[in-house]
N, C-alpha and C positions, 0 to 999 in steps of 0.2 A: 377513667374507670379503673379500679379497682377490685383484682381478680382473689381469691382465695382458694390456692389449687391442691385437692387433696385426692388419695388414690389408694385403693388396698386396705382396707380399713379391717376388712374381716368380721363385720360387729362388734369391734374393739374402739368406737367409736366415742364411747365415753371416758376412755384412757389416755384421749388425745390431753395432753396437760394443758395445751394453750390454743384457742381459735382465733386467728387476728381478725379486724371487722374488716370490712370490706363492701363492695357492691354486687359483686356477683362469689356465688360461694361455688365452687366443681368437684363435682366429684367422677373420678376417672375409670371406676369399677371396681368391683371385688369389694363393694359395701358390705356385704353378706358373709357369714361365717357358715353354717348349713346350706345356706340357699333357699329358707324357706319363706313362709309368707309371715311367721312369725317376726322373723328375721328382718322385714321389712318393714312391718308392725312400729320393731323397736326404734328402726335406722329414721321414720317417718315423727316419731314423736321428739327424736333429738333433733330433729331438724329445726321441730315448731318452733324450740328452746331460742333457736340463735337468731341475731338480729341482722343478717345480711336479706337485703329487699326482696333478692333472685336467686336462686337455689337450680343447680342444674346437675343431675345424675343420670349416667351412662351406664348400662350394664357390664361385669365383666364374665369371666369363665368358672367362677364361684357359683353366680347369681342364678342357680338354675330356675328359680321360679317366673323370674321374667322370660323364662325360656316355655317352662312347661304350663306354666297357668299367666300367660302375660295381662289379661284384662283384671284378673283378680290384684296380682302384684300394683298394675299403673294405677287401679282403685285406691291400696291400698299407703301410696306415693301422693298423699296429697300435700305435700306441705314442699313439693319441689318440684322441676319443671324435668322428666324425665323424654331423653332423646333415647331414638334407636333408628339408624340414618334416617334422622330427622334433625329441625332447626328450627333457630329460633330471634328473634333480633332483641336484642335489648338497647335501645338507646342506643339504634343508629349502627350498634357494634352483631355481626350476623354471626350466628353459634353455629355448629354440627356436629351433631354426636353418632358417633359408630361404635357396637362393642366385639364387633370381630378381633380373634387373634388366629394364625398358623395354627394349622391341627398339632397338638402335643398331647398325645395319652386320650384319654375320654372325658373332656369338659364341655360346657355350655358354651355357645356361641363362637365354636372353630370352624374356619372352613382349610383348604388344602388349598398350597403356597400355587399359587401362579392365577392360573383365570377366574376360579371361583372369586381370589380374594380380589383379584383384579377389577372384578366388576359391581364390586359393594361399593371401592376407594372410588370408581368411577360415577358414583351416583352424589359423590362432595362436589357442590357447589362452586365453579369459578370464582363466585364474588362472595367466598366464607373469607370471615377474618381470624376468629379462632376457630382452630377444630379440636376434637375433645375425641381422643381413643381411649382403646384400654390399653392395644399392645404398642410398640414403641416402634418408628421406623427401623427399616439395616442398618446398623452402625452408630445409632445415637442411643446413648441409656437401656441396651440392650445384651448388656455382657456378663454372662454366666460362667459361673468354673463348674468344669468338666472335667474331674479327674483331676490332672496335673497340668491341663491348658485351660485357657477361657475361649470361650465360644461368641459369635453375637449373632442371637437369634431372633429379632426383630426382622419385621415384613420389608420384604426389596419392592414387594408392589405397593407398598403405604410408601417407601422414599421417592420413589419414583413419581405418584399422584402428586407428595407436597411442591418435590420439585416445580412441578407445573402450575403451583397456586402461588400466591401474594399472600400468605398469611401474616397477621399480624404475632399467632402465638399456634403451638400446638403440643397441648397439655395430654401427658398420657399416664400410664403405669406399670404394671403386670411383671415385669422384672424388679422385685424389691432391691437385688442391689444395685441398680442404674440411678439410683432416686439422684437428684440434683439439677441444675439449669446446664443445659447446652443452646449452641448456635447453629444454626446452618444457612448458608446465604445471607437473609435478613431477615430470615425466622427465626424467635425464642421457643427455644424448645424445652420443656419441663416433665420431667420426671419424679409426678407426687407421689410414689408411694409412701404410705405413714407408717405401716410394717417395716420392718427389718427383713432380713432373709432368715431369721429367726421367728419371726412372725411375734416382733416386740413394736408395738406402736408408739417409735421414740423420735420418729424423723417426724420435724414441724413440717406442718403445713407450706408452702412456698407461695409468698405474696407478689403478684407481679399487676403493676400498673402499666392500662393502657395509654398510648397518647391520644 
């Protein structure tokens, strides 16, 4: 199976220069540039355009409207299979999407670092194979400059959950400049943002096959 993992879009969706095909296409959050339902409108008809059979998007802390009108928004998300800890199996292969990140500032879909988020990560399935965030475990694709240091602000209770799974992959975003593949254990871990930290949608897509 054949993953096409993208993240951070901003509704700069049509900027992307190239979409590889694939089987399953992901999207990791932060589709949305406002947050509105317009916004979903537009991100729903590019969808239609592309030819991957499975279409799976996750909300992120952009996307207020799956936050403040979610039944209107998932209406208006027909053309892809939207999670919110929820899942889904494709050929055998089992998905879960969550769009939780650590509280930072006043966005959609944060909760506060220790039990809250503790017990969203607790509701991922033992026998998921991929899982699909928005924000990035502690310490993988998670590293921001701060001044004149870098920081890594990724959730210790998401590294902590995956440790306990057998995943095959777990695709996330939210920190644009993390973007790239890492490892941990025997999990592929990816980091699709398609934004920049400039908010330039120049980073591809990242293609990863399953076995």
């Amino acid at each position: 199976m054949r993953l096409v993992c993208l993240s951070d879009t901003h509704s700069l969706h049509r900027s992307i220069p190239e979409i590889p095909d694939g089987d399953v296409l992901i999207h990791a959050g932060d589709c949305l540039g406002a947050g509105t339902l317009d916004n979903v409108e537009d991100l729903n008809d590019w969808l239609g355009t592309l030819p991957h059979p499975h279409k799976i998007v996750i909300a992120g802390n952009h996307d207020w409207v799956f936050q403040q009108a979610p039944e209107l928004a998932r209406e208006a998300l027909f053309n892809a299979t939207y999670l919110e800890d929820s899942g889904i199996e494709i050929d055998g292969i089992r998905f879960w999407g969550s769009p939780w990140t650590p509280t930072f500032m006043d966005w959609a879909f944060m909760l506060e670092r220790g039990e809250p988020l503790h017990e969203k990560w607790q509701q991922i399935p033992e026998n998921t194979d991929v899982l699909i965030t928005h924000g990035p475990p502690k310490g993988i694709g998670d590293q921001v400059a701060m001044g004149f240091r870098c920081q890594n602000v990724g959730c210790v209770n998401l590294l902590d959950r995956i440790q306990q799974l057998s995943l095959k992959a777990h695709i996330f975003g939210h920190i644009h400049e993390g973007y790239g593949e890492y490892s941990h254990d025997n999990t592929r871990l990816i980091n699709a943002s398609i934004c920049t930290g400039r908010y330039e949608p120049t980073n591809p897509p990242i293609v990863l096959d399953l076995d």
